[in-house]
PDB file of N, CA, C and O in Angstrom:
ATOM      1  N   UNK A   1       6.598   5.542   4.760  1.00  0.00           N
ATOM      2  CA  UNK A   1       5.408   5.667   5.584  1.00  0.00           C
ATOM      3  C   UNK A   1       4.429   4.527   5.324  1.00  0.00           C
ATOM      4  O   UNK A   1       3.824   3.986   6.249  1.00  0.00           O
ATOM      5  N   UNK A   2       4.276   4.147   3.952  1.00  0.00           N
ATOM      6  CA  UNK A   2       3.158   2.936   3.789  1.00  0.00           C
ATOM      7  C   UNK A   2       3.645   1.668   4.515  1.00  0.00           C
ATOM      8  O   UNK A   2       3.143   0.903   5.338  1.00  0.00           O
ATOM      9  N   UNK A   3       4.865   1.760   3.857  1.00  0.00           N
ATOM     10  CA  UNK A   3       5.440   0.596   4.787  1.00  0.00           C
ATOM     11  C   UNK A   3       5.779   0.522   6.782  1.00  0.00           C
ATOM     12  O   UNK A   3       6.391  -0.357   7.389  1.00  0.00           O
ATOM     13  N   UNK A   4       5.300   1.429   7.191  1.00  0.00           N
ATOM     14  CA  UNK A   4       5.275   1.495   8.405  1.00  0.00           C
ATOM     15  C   UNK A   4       3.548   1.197   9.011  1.00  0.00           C
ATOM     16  O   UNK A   4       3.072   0.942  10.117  1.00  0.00           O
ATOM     17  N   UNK A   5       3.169   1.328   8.088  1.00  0.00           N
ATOM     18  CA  UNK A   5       1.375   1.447   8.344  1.00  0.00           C
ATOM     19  C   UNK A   5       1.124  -0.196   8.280  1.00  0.00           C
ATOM     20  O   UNK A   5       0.613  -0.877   9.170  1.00  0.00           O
ATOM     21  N   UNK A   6       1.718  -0.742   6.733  1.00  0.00           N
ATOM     22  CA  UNK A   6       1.837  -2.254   6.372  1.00  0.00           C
ATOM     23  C   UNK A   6       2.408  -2.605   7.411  1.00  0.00           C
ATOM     24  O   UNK A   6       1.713  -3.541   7.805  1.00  0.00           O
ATOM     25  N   UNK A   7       3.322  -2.450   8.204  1.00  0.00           N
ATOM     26  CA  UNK A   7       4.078  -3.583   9.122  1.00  0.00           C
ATOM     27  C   UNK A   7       3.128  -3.716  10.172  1.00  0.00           C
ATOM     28  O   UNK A   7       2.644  -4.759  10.612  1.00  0.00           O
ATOM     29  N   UNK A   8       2.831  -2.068  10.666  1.00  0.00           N
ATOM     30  CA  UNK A   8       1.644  -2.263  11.838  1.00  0.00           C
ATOM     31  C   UNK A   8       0.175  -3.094  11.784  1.00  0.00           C
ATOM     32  O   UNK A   8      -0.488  -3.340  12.791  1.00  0.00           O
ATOM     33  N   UNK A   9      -0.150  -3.423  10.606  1.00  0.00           N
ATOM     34  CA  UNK A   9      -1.204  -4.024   9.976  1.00  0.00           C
ATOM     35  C   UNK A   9      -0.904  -5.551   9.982  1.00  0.00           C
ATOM     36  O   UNK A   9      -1.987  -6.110   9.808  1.00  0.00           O
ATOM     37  N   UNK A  10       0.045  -6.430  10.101  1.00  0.00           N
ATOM     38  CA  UNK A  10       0.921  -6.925   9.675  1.00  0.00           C
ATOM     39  C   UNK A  10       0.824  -7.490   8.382  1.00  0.00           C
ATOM     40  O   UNK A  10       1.197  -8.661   8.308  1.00  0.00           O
ATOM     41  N   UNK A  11       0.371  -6.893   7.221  1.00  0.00           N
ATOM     42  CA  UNK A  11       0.003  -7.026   5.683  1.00  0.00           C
ATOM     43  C   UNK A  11       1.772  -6.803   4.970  1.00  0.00           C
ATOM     44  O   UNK A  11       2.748  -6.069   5.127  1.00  0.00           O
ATOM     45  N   UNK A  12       1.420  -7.754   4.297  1.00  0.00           N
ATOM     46  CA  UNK A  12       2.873  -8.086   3.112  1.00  0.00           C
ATOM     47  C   UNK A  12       2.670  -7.324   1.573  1.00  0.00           C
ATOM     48  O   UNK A  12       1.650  -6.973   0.981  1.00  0.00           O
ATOM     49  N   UNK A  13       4.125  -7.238   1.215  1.00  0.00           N
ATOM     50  CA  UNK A  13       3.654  -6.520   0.061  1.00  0.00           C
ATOM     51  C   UNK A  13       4.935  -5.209  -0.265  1.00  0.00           C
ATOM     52  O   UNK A  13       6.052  -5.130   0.245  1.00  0.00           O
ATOM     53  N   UNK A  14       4.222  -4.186  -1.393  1.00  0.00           N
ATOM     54  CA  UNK A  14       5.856  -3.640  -1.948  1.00  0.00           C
ATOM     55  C   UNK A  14       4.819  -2.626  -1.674  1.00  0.00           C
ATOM     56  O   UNK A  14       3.626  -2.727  -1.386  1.00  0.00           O
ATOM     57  N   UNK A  15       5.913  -1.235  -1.910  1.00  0.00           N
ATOM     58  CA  UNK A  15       5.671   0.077  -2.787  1.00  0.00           C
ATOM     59  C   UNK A  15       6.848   0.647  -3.239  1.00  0.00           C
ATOM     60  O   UNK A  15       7.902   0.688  -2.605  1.00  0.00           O
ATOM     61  N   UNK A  16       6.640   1.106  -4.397  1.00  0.00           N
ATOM     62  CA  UNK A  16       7.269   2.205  -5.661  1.00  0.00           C
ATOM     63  C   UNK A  16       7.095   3.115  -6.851  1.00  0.00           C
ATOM     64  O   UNK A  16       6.465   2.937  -7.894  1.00  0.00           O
ATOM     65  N   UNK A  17       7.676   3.942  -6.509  1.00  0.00           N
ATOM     66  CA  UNK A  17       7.234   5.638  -6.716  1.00  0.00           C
ATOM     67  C   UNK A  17       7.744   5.337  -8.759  1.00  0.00           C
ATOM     68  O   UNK A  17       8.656   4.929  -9.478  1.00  0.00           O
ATOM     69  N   UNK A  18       6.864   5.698  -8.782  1.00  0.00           N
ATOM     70  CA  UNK A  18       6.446   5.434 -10.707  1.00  0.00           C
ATOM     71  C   UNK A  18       7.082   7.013 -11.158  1.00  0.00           C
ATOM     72  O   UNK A  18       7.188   7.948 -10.364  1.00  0.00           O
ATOM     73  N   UNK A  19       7.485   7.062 -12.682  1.00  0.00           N
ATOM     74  CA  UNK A  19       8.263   8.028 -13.027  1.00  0.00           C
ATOM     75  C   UNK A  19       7.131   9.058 -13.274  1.00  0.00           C
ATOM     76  O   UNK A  19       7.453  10.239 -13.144  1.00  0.00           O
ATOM     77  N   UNK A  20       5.529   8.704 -13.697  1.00  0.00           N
ATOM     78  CA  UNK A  20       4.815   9.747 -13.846  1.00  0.00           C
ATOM     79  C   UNK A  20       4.286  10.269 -11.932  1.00  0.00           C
ATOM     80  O   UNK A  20       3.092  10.511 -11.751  1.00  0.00           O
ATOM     81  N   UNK A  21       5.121  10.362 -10.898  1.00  0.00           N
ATOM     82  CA  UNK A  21       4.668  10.668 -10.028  1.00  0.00           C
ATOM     83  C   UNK A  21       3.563   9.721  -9.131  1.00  0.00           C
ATOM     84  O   UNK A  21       3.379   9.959  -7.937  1.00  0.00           O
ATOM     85  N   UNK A  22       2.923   8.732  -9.771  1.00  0.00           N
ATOM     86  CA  UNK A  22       1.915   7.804  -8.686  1.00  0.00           C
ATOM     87  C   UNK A  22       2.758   6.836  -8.048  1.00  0.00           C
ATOM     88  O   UNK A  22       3.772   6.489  -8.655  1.00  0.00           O
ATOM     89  N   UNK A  23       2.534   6.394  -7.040  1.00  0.00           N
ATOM     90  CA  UNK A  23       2.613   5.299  -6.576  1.00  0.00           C
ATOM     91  C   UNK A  23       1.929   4.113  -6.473  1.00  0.00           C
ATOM     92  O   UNK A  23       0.788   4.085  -6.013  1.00  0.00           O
ATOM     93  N   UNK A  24       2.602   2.962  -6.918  1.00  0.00           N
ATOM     94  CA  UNK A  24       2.024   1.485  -7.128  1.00  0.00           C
ATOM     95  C   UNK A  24       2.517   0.752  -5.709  1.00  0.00           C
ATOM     96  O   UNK A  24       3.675   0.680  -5.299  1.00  0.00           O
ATOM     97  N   UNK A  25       1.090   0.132  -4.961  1.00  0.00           N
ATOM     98  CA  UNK A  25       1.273  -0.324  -4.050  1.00  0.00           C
ATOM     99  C   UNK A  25       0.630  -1.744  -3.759  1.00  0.00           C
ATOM    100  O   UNK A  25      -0.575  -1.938  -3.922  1.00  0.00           O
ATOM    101  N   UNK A  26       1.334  -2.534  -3.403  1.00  0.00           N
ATOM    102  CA  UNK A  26       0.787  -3.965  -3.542  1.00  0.00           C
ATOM    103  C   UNK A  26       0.681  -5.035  -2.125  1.00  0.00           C
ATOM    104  O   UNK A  26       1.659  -5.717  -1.820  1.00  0.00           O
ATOM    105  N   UNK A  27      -0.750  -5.098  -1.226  1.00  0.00           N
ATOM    106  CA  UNK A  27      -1.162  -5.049  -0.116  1.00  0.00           C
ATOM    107  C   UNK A  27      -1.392  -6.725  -0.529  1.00  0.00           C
ATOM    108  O   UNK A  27      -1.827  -7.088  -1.622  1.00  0.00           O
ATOM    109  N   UNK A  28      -1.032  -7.578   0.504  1.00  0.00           N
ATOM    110  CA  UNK A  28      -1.463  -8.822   0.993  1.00  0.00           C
ATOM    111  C   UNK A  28      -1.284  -9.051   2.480  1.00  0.00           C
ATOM    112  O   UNK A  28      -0.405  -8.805   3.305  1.00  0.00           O
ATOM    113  N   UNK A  29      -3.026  -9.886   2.482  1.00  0.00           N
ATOM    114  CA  UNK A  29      -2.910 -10.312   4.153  1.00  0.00           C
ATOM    115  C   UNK A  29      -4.468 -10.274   4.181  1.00  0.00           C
ATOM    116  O   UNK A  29      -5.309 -10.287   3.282  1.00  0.00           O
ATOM    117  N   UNK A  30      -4.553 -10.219   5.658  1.00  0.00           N
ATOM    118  CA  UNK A  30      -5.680 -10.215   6.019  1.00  0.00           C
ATOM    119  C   UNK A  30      -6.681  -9.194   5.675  1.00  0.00           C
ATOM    120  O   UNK A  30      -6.293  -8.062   5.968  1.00  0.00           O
ATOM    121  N   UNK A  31      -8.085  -9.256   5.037  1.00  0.00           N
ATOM    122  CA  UNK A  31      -8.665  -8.720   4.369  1.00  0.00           C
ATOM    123  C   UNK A  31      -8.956  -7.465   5.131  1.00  0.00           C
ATOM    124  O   UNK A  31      -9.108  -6.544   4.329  1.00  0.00           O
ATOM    125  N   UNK A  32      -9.073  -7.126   6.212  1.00  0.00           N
ATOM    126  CA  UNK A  32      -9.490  -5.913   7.085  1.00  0.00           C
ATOM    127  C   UNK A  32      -8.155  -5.346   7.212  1.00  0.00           C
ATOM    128  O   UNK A  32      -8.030  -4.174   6.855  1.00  0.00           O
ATOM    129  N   UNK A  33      -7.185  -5.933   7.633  1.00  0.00           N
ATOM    130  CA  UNK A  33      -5.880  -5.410   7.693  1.00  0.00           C
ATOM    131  C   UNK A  33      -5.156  -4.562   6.127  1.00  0.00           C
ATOM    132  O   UNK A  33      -4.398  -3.597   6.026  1.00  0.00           O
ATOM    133  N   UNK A  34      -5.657  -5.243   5.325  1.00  0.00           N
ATOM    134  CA  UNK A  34      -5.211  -4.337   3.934  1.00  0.00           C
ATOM    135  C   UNK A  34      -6.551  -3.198   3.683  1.00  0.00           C
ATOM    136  O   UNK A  34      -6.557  -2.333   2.807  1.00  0.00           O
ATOM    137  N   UNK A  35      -7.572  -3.430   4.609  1.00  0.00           N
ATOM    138  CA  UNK A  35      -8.480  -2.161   4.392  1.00  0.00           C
ATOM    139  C   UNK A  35      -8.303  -1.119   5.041  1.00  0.00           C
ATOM    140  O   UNK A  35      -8.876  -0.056   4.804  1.00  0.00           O
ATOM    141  N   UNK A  36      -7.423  -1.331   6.003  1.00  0.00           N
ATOM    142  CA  UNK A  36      -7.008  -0.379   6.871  1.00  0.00           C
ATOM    143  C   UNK A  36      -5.721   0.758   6.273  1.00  0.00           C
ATOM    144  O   UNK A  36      -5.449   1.943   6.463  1.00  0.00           O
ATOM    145  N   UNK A  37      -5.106  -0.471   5.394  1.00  0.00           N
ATOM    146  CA  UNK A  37      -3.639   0.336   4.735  1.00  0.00           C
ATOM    147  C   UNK A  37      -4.293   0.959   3.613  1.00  0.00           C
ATOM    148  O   UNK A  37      -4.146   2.165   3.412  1.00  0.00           O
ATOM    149  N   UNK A  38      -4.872   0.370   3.007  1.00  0.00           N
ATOM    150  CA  UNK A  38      -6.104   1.253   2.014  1.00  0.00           C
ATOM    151  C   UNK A  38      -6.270   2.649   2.559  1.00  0.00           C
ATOM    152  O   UNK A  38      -5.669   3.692   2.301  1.00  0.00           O
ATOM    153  N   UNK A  39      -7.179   2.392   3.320  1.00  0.00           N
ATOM    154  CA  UNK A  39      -7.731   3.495   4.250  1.00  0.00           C
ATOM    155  C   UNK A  39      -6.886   4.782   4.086  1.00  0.00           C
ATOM    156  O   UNK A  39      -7.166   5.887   3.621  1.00  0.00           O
ATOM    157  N   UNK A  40      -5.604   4.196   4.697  1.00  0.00           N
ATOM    158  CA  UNK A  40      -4.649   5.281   4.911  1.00  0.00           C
ATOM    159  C   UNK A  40      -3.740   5.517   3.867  1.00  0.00           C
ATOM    160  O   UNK A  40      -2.755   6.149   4.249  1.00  0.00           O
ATOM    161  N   UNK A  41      -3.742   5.227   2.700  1.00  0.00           N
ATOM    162  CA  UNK A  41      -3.489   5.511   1.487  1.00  0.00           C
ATOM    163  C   UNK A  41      -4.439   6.449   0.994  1.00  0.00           C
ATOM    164  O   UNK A  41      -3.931   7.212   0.171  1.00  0.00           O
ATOM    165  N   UNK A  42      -5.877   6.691   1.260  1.00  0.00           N
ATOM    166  CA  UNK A  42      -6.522   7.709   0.902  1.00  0.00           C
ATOM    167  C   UNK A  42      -6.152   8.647   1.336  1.00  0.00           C
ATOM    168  O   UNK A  42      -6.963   9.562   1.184  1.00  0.00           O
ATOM    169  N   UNK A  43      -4.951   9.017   2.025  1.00  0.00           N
ATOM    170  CA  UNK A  43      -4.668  10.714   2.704  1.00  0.00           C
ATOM    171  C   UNK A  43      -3.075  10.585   2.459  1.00  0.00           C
ATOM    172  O   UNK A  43      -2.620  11.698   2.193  1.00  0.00           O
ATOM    173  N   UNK A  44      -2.111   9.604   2.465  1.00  0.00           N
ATOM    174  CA  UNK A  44      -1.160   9.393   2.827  1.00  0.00           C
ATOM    175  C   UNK A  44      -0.677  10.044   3.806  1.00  0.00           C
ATOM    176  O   UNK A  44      -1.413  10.535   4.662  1.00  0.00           O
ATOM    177  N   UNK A  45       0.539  10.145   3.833  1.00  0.00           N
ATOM    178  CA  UNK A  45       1.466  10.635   5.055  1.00  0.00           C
ATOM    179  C   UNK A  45       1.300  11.947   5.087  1.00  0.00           C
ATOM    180  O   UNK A  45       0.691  12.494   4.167  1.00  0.00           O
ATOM    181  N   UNK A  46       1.978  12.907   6.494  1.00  0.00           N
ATOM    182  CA  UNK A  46       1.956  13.857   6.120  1.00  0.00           C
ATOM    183  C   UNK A  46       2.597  14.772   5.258  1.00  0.00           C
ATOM    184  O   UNK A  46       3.824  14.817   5.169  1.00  0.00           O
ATOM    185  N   UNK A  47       1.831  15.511   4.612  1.00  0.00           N
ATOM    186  CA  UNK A  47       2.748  16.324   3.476  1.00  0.00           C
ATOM    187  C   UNK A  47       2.167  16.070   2.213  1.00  0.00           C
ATOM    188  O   UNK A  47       2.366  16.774   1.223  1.00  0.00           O
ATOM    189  N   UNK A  48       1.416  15.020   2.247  1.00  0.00           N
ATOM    190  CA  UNK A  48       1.166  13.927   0.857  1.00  0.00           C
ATOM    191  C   UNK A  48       0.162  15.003   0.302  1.00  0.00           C
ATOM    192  O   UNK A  48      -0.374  15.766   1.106  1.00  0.00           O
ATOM    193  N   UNK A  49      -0.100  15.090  -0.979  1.00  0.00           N
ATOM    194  CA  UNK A  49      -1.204  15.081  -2.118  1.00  0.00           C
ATOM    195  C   UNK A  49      -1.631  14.032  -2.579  1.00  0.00           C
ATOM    196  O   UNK A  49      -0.961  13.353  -3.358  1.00  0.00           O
ATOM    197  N   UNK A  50      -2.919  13.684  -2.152  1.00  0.00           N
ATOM    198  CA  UNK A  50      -3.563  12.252  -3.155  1.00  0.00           C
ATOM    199  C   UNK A  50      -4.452  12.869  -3.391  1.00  0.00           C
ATOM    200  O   UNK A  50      -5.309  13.369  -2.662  1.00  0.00           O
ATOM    201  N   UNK A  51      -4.253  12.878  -4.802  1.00  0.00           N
ATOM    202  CA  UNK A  51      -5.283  12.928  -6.062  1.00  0.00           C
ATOM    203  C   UNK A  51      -6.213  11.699  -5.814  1.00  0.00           C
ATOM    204  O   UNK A  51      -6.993  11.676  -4.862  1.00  0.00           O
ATOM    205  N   UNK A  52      -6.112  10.817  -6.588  1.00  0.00           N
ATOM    206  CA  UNK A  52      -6.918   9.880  -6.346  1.00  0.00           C
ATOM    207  C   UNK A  52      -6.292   8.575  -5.854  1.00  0.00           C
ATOM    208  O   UNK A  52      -5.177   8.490  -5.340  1.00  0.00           O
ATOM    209  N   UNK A  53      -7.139   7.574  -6.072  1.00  0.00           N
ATOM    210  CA  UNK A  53      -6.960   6.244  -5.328  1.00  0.00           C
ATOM    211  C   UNK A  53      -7.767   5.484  -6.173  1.00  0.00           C
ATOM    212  O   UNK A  53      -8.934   5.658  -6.524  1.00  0.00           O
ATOM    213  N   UNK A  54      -6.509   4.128  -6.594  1.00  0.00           N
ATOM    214  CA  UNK A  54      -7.349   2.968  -7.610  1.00  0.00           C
ATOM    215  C   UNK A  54      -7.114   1.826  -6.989  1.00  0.00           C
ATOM    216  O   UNK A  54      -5.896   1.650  -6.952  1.00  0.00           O
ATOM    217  N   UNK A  55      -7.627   1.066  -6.542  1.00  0.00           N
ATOM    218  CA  UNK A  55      -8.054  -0.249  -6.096  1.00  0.00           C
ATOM    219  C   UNK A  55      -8.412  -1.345  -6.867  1.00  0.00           C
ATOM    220  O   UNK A  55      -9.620  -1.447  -7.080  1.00  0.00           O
ATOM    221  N   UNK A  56      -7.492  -2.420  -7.468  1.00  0.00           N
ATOM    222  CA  UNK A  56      -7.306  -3.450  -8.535  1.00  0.00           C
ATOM    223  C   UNK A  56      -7.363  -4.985  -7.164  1.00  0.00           C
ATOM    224  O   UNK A  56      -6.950  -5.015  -6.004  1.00  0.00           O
ATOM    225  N   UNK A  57      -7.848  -5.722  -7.753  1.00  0.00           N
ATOM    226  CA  UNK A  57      -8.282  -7.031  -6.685  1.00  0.00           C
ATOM    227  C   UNK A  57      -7.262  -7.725  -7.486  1.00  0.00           C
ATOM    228  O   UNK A  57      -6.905  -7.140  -8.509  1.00  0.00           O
ATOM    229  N   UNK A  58      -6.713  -8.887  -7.210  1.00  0.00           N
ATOM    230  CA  UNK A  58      -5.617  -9.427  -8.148  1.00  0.00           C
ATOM    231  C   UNK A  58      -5.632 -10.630  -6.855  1.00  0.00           C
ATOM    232  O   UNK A  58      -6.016 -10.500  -5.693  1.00  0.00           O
ATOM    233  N   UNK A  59      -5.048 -11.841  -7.568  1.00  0.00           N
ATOM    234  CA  UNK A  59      -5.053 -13.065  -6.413  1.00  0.00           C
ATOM    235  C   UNK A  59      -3.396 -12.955  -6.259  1.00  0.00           C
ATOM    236  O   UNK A  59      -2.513 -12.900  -7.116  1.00  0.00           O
ATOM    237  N   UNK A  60      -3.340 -12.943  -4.503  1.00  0.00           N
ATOM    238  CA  UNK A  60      -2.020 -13.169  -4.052  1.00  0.00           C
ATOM    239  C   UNK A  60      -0.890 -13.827  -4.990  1.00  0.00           C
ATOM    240  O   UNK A  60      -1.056 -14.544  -5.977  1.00  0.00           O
ATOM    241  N   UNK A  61       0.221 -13.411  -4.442  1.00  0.00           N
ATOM    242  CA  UNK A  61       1.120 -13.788  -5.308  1.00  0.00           C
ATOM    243  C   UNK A  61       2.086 -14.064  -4.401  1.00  0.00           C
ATOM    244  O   UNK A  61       3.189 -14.341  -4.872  1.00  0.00           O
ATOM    245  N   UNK A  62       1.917 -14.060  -2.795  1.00  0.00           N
ATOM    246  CA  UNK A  62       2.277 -14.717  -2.006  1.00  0.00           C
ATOM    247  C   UNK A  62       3.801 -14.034  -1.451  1.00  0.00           C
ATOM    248  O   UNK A  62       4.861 -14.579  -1.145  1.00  0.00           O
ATOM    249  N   UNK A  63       3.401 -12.688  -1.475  1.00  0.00           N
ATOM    250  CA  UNK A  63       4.321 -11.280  -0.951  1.00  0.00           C
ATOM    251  C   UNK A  63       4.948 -11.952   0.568  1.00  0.00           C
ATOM    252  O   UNK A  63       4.286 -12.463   1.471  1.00  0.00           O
ATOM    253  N   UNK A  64       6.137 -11.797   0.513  1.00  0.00           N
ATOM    254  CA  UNK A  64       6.844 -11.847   2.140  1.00  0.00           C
ATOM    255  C   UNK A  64       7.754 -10.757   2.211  1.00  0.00           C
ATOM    256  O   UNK A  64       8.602 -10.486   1.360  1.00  0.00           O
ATOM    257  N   UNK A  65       7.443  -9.891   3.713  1.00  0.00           N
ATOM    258  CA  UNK A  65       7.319  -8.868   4.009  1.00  0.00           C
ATOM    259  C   UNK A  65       7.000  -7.492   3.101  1.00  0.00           C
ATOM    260  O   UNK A  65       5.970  -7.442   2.430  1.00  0.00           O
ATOM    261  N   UNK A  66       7.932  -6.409   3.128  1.00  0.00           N
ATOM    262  CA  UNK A  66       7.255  -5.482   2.380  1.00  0.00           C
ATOM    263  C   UNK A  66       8.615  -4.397   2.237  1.00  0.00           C
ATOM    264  O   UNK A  66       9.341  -3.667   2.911  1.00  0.00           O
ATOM    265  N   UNK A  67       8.418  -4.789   1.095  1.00  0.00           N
ATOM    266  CA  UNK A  67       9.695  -3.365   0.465  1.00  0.00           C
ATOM    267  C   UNK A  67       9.758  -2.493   0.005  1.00  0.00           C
ATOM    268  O   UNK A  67       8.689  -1.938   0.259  1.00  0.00           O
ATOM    269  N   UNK A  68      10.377  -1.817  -0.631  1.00  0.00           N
ATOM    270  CA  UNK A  68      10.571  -0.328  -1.441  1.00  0.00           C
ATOM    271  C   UNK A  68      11.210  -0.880  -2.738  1.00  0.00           C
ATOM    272  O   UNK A  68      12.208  -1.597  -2.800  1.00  0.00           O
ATOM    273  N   UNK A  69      10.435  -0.407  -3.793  1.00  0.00           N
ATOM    274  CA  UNK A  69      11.488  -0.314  -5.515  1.00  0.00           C
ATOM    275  C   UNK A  69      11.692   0.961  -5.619  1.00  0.00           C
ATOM    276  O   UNK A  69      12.322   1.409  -6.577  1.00  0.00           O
TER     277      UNK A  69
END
């Protein structure tokens, strides 16, 4: 699902589901366009439980397209 939100955004970048249950997600692109995938990381998909939401600034690392670990 993130990655369907990321493509529509057209923001680059990963996600993968961590063994304590969170997910680590890593957004590059246009600055409104990753606020938007943000955005919708505060509710996730349907079905989702989000507890919370952490937001780390980090300089590109120059992500092409967007995958799953």
């Amino acid at each position: 699902s993130c990655r369907e939100q990321a493509n529509a955004a057209g923001v680059e970048g990963s996600a993968q589901n961590l063994d304590d249950g969170r997910v680590e997600v890593v957004l590059e692109g246009d600055r409104d366009a990753v606020e938007r995938v943000i955005e919708w990381c505060r509710q996730g998909p349907e079905g989702a439980r989000v507890k919370s939401l952490e937001v780390d600034d980090e300089r590109p690392r120059g992500e092409s397209g967007f995958t799953l670990g």
